[in-house]
C-alpha positions in Angstrom: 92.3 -108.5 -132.3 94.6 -105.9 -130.9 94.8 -102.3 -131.6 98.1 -100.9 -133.0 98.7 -97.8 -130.8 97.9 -95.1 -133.3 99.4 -92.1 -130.9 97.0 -89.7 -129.4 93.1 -90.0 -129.9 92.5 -86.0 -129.9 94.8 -83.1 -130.5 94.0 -80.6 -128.3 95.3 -77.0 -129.8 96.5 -74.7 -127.3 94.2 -71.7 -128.2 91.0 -74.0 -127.8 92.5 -75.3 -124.4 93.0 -72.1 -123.4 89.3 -70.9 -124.0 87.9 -73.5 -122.6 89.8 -73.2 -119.8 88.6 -69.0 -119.5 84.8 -70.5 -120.0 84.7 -72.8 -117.2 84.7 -71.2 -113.9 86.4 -74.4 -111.8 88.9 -75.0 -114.7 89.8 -71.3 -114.3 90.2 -71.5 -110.4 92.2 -74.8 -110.3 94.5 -72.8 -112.7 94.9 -70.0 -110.2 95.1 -71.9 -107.6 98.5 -74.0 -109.4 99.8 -71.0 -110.9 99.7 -69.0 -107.8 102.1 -71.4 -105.5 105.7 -72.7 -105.9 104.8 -76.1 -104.4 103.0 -79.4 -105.5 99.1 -79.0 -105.0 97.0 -81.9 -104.5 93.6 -82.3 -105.6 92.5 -82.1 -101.2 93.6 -78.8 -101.4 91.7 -78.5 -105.0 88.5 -80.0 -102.9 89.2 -77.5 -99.8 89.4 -74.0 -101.8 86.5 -74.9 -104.2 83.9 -77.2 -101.9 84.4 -79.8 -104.5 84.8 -83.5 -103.3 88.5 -84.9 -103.8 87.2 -87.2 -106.8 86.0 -84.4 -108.5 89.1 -82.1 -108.3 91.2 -85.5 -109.1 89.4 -85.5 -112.2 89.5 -81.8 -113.1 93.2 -81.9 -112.5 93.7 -85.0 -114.5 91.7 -83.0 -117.3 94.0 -80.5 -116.9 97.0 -82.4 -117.4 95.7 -84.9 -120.2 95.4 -81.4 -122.1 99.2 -80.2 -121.6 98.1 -77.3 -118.5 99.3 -79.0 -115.6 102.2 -81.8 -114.9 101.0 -84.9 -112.5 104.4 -85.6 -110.0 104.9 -87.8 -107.3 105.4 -85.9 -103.9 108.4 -86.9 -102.9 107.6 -86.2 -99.3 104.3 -88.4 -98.6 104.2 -90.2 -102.3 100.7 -88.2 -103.0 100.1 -87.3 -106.7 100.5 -83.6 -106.6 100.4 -81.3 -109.9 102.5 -78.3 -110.8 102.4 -76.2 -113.8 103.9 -78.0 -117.3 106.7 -76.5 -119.6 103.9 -76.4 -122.6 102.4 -73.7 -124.9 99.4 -74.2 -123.3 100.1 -73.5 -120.1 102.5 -70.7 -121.0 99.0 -69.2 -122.9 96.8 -70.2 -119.5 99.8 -68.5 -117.7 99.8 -65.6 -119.7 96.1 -64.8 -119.2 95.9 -65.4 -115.4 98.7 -62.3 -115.4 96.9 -60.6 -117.8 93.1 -60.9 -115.4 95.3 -60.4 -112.5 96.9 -56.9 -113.8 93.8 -55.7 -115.2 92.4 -56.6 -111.5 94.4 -54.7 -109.9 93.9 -51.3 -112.2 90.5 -51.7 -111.3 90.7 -51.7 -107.8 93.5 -49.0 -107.8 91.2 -47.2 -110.4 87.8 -47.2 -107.9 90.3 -46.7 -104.8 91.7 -43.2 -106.2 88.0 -42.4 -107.7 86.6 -42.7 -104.0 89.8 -40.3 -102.5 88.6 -37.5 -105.3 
């Protein structure tokens, strides 16, 4: 017996990606890290920046991607699969609330940084 390709198992909706991206720590960093940079990242540099082992981050990043965050590509300069941010509403939503961490970052520190000068 074969099974008749039925499409996708699970439907993953962008707001519940999205939190569960914000809830787990690594998912949120791997995110950064992609977001951050205008080139291919592989999951060595994943395993470098986070002390993860290269299987793991493979993993994490494929997790990433099955859900519509990130975009696997061939590098065309070694081959290597590297991963990139992907045209989705997810990711536009993940995007969207790294800038929103990252600005309110920022008030903070300017905030305690004029506090101090007073």
């Amino acid at each position: 017996m074969s099974r008749r390709s039925r499409g996708p198992r699970h439907k993953y909706s962008p707001e519940d990606v999205t939190l569960r991206i914000l809830s787990d720590e690594r998912l949120f960093k791997i995110c950064e890290i992609v977001f951050s940079t205008d080139r291919l990242v592989h999951a060595s540099d994943i395993s470098r920046k986070l002390a993860i082992s290269v299987g793991h981050a493979y993993l994490l990043l494929k997790k990433l991607e099955k859900w519509g965050v990130l975009k696997g590509v061939r590098d065309p300069a070694n081959g290597r699969l590297g991963f990139r941010p992907a045209s989705t509403k997810t990711s536009e939503l993940v995007a969207e609330e790294l800038r929103k961490r990252k600005v309110k970052e920022i008030e903070d520190s300017l905030a305690k940084h004029l506090a101090a000068e007073l």
